[in-house]
C-alpha positions as CSV (number, residue, x, y, z in Angstrom):
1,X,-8.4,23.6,-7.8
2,X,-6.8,22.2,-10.6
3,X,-7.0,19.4,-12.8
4,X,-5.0,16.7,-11.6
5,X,-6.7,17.9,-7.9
6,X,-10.3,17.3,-9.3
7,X,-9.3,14.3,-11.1
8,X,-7.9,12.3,-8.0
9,X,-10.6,13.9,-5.3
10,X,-13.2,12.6,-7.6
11,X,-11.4,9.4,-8.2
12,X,-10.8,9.2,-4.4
13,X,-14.8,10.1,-4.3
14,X,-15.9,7.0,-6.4
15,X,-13.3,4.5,-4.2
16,X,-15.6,5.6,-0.9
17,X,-12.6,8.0,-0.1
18,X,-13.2,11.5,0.7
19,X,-9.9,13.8,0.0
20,X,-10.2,17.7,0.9
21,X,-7.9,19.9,-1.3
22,X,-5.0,19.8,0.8
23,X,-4.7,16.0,1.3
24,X,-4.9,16.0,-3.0
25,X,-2.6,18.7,-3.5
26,X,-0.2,16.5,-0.7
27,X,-0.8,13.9,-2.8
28,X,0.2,15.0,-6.2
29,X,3.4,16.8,-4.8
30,X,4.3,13.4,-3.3
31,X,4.3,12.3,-6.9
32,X,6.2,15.4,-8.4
33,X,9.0,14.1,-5.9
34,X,8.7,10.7,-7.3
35,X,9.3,12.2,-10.4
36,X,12.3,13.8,-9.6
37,X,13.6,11.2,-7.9
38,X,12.9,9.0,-10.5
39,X,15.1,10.8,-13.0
40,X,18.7,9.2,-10.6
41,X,17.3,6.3,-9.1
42,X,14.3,4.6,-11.0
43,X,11.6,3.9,-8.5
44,X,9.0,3.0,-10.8
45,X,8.0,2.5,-14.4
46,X,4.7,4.8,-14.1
47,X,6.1,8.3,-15.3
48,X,3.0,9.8,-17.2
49,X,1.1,12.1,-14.4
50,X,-2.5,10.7,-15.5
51,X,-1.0,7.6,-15.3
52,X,0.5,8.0,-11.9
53,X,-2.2,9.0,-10.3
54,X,-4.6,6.2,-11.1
55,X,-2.0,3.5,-10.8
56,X,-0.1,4.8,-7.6
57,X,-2.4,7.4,-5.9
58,X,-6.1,6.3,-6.2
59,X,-4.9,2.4,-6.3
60,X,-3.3,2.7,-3.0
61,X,-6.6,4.8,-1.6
62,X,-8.6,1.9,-2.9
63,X,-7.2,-0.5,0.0
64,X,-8.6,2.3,2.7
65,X,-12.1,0.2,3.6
66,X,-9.8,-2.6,4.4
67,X,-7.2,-2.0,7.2
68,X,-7.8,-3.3,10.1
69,X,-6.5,-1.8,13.8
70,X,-3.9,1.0,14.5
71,X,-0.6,-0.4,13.5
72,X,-0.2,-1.3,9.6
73,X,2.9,-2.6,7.8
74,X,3.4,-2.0,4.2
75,X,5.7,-5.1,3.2
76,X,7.9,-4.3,0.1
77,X,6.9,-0.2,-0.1
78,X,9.3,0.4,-3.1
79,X,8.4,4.2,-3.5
80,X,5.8,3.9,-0.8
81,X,2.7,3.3,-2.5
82,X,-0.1,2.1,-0.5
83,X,2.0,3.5,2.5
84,X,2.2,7.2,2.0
85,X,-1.1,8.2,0.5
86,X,-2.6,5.8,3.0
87,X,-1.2,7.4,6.0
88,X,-1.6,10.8,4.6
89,X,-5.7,10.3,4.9
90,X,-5.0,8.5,8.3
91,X,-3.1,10.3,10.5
92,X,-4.9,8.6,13.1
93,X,-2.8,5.3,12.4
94,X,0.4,4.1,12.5
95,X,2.5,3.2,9.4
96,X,5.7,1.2,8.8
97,X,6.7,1.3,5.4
98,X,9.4,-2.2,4.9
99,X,11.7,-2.5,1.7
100,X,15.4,-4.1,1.5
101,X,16.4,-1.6,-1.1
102,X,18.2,1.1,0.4
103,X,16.8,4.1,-2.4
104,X,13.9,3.2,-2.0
105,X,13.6,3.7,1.9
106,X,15.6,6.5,1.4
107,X,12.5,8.5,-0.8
108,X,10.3,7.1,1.6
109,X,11.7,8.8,4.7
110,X,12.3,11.9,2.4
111,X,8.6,12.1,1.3
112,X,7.5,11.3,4.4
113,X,9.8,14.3,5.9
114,X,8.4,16.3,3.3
115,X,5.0,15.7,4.2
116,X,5.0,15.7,7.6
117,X,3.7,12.1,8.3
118,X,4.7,11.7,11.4
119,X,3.1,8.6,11.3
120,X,5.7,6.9,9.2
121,X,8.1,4.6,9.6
122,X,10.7,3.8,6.8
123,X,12.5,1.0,7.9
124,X,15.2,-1.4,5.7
125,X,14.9,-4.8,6.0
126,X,14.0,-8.0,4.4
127,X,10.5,-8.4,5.9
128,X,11.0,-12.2,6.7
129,X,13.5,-11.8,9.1
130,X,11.2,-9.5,11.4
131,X,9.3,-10.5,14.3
132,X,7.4,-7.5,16.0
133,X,5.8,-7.6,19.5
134,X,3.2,-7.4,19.5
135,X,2.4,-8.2,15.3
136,X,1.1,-5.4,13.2
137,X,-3.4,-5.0,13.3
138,X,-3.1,-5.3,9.4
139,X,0.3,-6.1,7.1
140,X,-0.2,-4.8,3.8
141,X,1.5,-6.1,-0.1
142,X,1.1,-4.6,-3.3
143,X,3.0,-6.1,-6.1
144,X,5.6,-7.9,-3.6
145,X,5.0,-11.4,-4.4
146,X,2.5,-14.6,-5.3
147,X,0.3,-15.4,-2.2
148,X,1.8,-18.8,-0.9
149,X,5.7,-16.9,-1.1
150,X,4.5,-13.7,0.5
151,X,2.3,-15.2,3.4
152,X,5.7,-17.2,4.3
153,X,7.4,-13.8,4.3
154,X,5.0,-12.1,6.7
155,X,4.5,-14.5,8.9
156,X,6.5,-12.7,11.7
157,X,4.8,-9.5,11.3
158,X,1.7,-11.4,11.9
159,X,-0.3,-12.9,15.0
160,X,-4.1,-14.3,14.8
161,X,-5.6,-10.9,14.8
162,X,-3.5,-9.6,12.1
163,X,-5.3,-9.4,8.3
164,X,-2.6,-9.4,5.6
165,X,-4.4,-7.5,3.0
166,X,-3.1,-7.7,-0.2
167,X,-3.7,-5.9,-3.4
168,X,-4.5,-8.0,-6.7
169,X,-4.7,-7.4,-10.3
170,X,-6.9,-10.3,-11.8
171,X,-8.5,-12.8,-9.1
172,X,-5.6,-14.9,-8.2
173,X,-7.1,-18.5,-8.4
174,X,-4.2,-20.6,-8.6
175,X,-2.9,-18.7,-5.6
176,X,-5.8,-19.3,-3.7
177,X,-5.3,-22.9,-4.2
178,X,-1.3,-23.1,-3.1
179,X,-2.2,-21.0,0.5
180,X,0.2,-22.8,3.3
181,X,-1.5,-24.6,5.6
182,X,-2.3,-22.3,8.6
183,X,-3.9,-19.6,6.4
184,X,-7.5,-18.9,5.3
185,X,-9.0,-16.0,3.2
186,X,-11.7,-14.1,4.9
187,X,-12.8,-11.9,1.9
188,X,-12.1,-10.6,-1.4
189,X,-13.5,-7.5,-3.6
190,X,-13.2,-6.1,-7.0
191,X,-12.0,-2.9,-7.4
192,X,-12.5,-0.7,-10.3
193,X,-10.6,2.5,-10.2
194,X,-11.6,5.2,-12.6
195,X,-9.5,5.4,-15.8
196,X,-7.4,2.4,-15.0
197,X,-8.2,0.0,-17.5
198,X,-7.0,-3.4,-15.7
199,X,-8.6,-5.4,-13.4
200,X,-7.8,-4.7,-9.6
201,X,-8.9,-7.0,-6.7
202,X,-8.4,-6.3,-2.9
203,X,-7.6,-10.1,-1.1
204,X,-8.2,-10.1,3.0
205,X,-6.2,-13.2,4.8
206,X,-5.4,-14.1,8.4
207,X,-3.9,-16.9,10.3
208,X,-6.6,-19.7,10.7
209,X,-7.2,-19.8,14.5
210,X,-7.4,-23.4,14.4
């Protein structure tokens, strides 16, 4: 095992998520494809491997405790993070990964290929113009958008069951306090992910059933 493996296992290890060393060594060749790919199409600003693994890898693994059901949507992907290292640790669920940007889908499919998820769907479209049936168990956002904005986005992707879960860096307050009417929040954590110094908060939302 190397370094990079024992850094993310442990990391993994202090989120509550237990890698073995073939899930880590999937992981970090996901991210030397990133890299490469990153060189022609710019997928992300996050280029230094220390870096990449707490801010991509270990923050996506962060979000495991909360998804809900079989059938997950990751809304605005980019380079697939928390999609693909969340459906490499569950191969047991169901993943569509959603971006409008056609290089990014294309390095998701492509990683996914690589990996053998066959539990991933890359799929290009603008997410507000989708309406699944039946909706997704739990609709996932990192980075995509404020709360009021994004909730109006995913709508379509979710039904009263569904938990949009949505990843945070500092406690979003004045968010909180613009939610459209129709939507509640049901929990919220802090997250503190080894290494990363920045504050990280996990949000859990649904329709309101009333």
């Amino acid at each position: 095992m190397n370094g990079q493996e024992r850094e993310l296992i442990e990391g993994a290890a202090a989120l509550g998520v237990v890698l073995d060393a073939r899930q880590a060594a999937q992981l970090l060749r996901l991210l030397e494809q990133l890299v490469l790919w990153n060189r022609r199409y710019n997928l992300t600003a996050i280029t230094a491997p220390g870096q990449m693994i707490r801010a991509h890898l270990l923050d996506s693994l962060a979000a495991l405790p909360d998804l809900h059901g079989s059938r997950i949507a990751d809304v605005g992907t980019g380079a697939g993070f928390p999609g693909l290292p969340l459906a490499l640790v569950c191969p047991q669920r169901r993943f569509t990964l959603i971006d409008a940007t056609a290089k990014k889908i294309r390095f998701v499919a492509h990683a996914a290929r690589l990996l053998e998820l066959s539990n991933v769907t890359a799929l290009q479209a603008r997410v507000e113009t989708l309406a699944p049936d039946p909706p997704f168990d739990t609709v996932m956002a990192r980075a995509v958008a404020a709360l009021p904005e994004l909730l109006a986005a995913v709508a379509g992707l979710a039904g009263p069951a569904t938990r949009v879960v949505v990843l945070k860096g500092r406690y979003p307050d004045a968010e909180l306090a613009r939610l459209p009417a129709g939507w509640r929040l049901l929990a919220a954590r802090a997250v503190r992910i080894a290494g990363l110094d920045a504050e990280r908060h996990i949000l859990t939302l649904s329709k309101d059933p009333n």
